[in-house]
C-alpha positions in Angstrom: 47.5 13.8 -9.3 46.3 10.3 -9.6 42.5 9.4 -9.7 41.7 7.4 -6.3 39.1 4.2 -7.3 35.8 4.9 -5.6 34.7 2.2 -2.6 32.0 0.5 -2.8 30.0 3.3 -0.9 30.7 6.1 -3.1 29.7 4.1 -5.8 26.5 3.2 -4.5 25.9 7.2 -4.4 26.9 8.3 -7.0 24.8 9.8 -10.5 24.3 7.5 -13.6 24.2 4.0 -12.2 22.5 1.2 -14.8 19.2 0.0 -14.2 19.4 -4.0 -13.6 19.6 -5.6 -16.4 19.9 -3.0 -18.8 22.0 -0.6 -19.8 19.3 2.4 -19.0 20.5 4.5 -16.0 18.3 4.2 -12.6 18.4 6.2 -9.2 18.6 3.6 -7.2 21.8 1.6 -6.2 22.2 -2.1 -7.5 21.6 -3.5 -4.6 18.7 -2.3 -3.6 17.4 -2.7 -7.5 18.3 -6.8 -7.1 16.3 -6.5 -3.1 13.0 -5.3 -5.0 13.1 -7.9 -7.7 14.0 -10.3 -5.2 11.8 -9.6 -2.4 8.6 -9.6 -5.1 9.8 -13.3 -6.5 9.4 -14.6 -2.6 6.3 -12.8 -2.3 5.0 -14.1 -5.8 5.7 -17.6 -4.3 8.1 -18.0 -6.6 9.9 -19.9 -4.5 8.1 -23.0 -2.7 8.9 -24.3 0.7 11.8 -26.5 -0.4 13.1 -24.8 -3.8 15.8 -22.6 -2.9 16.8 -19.3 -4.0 19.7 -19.5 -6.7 23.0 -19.2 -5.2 24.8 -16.5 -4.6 27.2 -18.0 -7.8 24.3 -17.9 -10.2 22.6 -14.3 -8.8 25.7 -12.4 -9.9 25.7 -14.4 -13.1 22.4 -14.4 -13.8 21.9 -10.1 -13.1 25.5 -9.8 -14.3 26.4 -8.3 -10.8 29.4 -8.7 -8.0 29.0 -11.5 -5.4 29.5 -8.5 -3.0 26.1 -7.1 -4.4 24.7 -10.3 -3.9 25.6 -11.3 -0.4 24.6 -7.5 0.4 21.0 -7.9 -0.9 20.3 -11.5 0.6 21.6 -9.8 3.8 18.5 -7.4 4.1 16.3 -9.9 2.6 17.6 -12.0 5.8 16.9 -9.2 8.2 13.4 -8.2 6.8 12.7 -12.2 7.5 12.3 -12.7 3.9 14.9 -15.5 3.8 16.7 -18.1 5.7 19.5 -19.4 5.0 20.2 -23.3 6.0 24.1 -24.1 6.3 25.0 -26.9 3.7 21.7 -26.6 2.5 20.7 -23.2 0.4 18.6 -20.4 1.1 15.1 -20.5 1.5 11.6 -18.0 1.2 10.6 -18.0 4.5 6.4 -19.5 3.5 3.9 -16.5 4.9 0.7 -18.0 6.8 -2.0 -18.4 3.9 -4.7 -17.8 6.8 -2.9 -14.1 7.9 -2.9 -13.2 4.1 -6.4 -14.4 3.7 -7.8 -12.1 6.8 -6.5 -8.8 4.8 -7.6 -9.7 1.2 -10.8 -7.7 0.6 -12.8 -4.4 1.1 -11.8 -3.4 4.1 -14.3 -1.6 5.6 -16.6 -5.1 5.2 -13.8 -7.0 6.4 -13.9 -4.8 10.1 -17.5 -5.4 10.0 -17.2 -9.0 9.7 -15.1 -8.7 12.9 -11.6 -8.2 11.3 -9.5 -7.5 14.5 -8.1 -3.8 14.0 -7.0 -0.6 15.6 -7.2 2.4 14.2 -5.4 5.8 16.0 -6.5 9.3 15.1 -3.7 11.4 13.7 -6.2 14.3 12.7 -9.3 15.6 13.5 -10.2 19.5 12.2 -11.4 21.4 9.8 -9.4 22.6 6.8 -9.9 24.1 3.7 -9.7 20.5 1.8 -7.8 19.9 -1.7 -9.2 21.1 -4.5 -10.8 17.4 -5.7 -12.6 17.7 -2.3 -14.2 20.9 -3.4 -15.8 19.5 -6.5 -17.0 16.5 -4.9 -18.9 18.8 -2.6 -18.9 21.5 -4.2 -17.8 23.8 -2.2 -16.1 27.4 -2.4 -12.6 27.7 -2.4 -12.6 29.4 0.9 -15.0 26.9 3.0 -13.6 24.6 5.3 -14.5 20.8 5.6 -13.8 18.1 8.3 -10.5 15.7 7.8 -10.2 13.1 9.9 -7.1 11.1 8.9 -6.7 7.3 10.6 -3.9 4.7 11.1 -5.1 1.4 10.8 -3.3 -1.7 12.2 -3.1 -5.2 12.1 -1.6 -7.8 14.2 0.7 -5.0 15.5 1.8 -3.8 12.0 0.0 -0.7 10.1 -1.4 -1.4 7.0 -3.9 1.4 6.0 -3.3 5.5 6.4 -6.9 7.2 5.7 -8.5 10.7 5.2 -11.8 11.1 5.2 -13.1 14.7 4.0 -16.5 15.4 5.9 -19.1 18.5 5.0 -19.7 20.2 7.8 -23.2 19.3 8.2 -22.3 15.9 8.6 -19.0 16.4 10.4 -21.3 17.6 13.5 -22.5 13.9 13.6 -19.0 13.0 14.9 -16.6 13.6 17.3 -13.1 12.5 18.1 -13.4 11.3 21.2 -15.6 8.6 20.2 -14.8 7.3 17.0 -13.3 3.8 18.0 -12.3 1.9 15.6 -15.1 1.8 13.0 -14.9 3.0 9.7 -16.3 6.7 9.3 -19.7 5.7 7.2 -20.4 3.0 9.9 -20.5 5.9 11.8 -22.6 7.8 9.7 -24.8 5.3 9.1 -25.3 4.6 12.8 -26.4 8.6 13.1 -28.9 8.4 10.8 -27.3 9.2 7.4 -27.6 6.5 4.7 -24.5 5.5 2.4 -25.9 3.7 -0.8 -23.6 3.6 -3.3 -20.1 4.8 -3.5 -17.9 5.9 -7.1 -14.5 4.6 -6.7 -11.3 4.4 -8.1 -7.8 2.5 -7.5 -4.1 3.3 -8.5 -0.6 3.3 -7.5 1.3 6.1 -6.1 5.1 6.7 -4.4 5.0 7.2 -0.4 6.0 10.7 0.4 7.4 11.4 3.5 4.5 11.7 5.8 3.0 8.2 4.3 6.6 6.3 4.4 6.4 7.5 8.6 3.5 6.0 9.4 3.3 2.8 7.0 6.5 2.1 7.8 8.0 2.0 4.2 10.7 3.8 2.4 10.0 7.2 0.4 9.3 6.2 -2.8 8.0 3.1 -2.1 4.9 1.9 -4.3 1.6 2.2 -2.2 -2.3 1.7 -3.7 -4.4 4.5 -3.2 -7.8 4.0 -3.3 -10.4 7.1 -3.4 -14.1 7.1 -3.0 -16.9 9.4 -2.9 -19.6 7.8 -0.7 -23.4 8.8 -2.3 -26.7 9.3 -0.3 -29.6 7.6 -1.4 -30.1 11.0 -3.5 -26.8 10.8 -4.8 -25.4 13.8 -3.1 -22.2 13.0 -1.7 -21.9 12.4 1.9 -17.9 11.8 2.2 -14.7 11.7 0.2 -12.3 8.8 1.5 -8.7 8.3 0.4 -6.6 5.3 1.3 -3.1 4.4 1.1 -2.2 0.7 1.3 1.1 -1.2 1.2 1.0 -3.5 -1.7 2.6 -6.3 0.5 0.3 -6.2 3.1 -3.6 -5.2 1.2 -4.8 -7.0 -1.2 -8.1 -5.3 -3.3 -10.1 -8.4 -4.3 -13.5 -8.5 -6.4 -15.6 -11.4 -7.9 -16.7 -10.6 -11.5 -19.4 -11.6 -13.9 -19.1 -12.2 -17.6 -22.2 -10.1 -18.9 -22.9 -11.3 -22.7 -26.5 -9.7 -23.2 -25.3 -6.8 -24.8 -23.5 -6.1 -27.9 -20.2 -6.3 -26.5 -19.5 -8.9 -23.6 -17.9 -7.3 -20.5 -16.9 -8.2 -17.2 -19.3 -6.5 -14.6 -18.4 -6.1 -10.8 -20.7 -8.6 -8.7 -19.1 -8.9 -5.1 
């Protein structure tokens, strides 16, 4: 019985394809491998406003795939509005608006006090028994429930933030659901009395899983920066646990550092 040639299609499905640009083996199809690379070089402004992209002639050649491949990939660059593509001309990096990229480059939370425009919807709003790094912030027994209130943020139309915040009771009675608006939770809190002084923070990368890839609007596996935060009392006793997920494309973390030389060993020291 003769061995029928896969299509295209089955190819693109199939176990054991090569990673782009190497001979390593990668999950995901060719294609979509050349998109990512592609779509980060436009967003890198890699590009400028009259350099065009390489043709589809020196794409195949220069990640040693088909034209087919090519066309395929500038297609859904194309439909994302990453690209346009001038007849007779080349194609182009569609140039972002410096001023919309400017407005979400920041901590957020100062950037909504400062009067960035947002809307945030409640997705959640009960009490749970919270994950187990909730626990040991507050320190609470397996068994007791906090508050989580998880939040979609928006801007200009298009969701950029998914949030929950882990309350301990005590403070969770400060709040309701009804009137939470569109302030961040320790505005709130603040607002009721409670003072947030200093926060312990950490940022790093993780893949969307379902639930996150639904509401930012990004594929499951897609990169996203998490940032977590335990927000401190003037006493230091924890008053919330916050964790954020951000697409990398549309949040940008930015900090202003200071080289501190007046000890032993210079370091870089976080001033704004």
């Amino acid at each position: 019985m003769a061995k029928s040639t896969p299509s295209p299609g089955d190819a693109a499905s199939s176990p054991g394809r090569r990673a782009l640009g190497s001979k390593r083996q990668s999950s995901l199809p060719i294609y979509h491998q050349l998109y990512v690379v592609l779509r980060q070089q436009i967003l890198d402004e890699t590009y400028g406003a009259e350099v065009p992209l390489p043709s589809e002639f020196a794409l195949a050649e220069n990640y040693e795939v088909s034209r087919v491949t090519v066309r395929r990939t500038l297609d859904m660059l194309e439909k994302d509005g990453l690209i346009e593509r001038r007849r007779g001309v080349g194609t182009f990096a569609v140039q972002r608006d410096p001023e919309e990229d400017a407005e979400i480059s920041g901590v957020l939370e100062n950037l909504i006090t400062i009067g960035l425009k947002t809307e945030a919807q409640t997705l959640l709003f009960e009490a749970q028994v919270p994950p187990r790094r909730v626990q040991r912030v507050f320190r609470l027994d397996t068994d007791t429930h906090a508050v989580c209130i998880e939040r979609l943020r928006t801007h200009a139309s298009k969701p950029f933030s998914l949030t929950k915040v882990w309350l301990p009771a005590q403070h969770a009675k400060l709040l309701d659901q009804d009137s939470l608006g569109d302030k961040p939770v320790a505005v709130l809190l603040e607002a009721k009395g409670l003072s947030p002084i200093s926060a312990d923070q950490s940022i790093s990368a993780i893949l969307a899983d379902d639930h996150s890839s639904k509401y930012l609007n990004v594929s499951i596996g897609a990169p996203l920066i998490r940032l977590q935060r335990t927000v401190l009392d003037e006493a230091g006793v924890p008053i919330l646990f916050q964790r954020s997920l951000y697409a990398p494309d549309r949040y940008e973390y930015h900090m202003l550092l200071s080289r501190d030389i007046s000890a032993g060993r210079p370091q870089w020291r976080h001033v704004g």
